[in-house]
N, C-alpha and C positions, 0 to 999 in steps of 0.2 A: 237631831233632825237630819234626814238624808235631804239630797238636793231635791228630788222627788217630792217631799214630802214640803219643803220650801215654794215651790214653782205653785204646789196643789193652795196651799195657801194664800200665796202673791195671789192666784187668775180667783177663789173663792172672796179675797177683801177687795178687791180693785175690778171688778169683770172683765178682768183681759186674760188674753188666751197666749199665755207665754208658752214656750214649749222648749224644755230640756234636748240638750247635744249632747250627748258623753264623748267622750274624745280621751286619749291619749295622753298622758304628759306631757310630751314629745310635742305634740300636734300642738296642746294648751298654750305651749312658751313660743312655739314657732308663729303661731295667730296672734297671739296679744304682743310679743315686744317689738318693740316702736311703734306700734299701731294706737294705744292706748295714754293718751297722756305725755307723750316721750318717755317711760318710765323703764327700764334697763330689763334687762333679761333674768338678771337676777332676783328684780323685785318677782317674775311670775315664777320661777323657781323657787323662790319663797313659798308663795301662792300654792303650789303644789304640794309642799312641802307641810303646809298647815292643812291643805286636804285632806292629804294621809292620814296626818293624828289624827283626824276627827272620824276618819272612817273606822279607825281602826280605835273606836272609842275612848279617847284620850280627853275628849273635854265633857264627857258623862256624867261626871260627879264634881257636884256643888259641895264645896269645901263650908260648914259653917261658918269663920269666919269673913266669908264674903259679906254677909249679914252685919256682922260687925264695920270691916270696911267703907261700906256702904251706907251704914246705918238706917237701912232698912232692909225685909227679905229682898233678895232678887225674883228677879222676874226668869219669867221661861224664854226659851226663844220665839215660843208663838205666839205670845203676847208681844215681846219687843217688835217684831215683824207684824203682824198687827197692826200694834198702836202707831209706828211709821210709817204705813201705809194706809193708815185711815184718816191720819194728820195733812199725809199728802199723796194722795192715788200716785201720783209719778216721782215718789219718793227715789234717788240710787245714792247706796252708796258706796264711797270708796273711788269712784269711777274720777273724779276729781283731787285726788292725793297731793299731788305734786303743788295745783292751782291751791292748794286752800292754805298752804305755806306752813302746814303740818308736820310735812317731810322736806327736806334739804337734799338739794340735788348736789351727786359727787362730779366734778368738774373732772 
């Protein structure tokens, strides 16, 4: 799914009228670090970083044994997106990393 394609979703399950910024890499890590969480420069560098693959279709293909893994089929992204935000209209997430004691902060 492109982010496009994500947004059109979110504002179709929840009737809110969110509206995509494309931006820059550069721009992405200079706005989000230390704005976000206190979370490092590196964590949106990261961030960035897994955009890429994904645009440049690296998480495409559902490997069969995910099914096994899991032990049941997976689901699509548009049902996972969906079902979280039908669960809870103001579902976010990730936006909370650090607080939910998930990730370990480097001192």
């Amino acid at each position: 799914m492109t982010f496009s394609e994500i947004v059109d979703l979110i504002n179709q399950t929840t009737g809110r009228q969110v509206q995509l910024k494309l931006v820059s890499p550069e721009e992405f890590v200079r706005a989000k670090a230390g704005d976000e969480g206190g979370r490092p420069e590196r964590f949106f560098r990261g961030l960035v970083s897994w955009y890429e693959g994904i645009s440049k279709g690296e998480t495409s293909t559902i490997d069969p044994l995910m099914a096994d893994l899991l032990g049941r089929d997976p689901i699509s992204p548009r049902e996972a997106i969906r079902g979280f935000l039908t669960g809870n209209r103001d579902y976010e997430w990730h936006q909370k990393i650090y607080e939910s004691g998930l990730v370990v902060r480097e001192e």
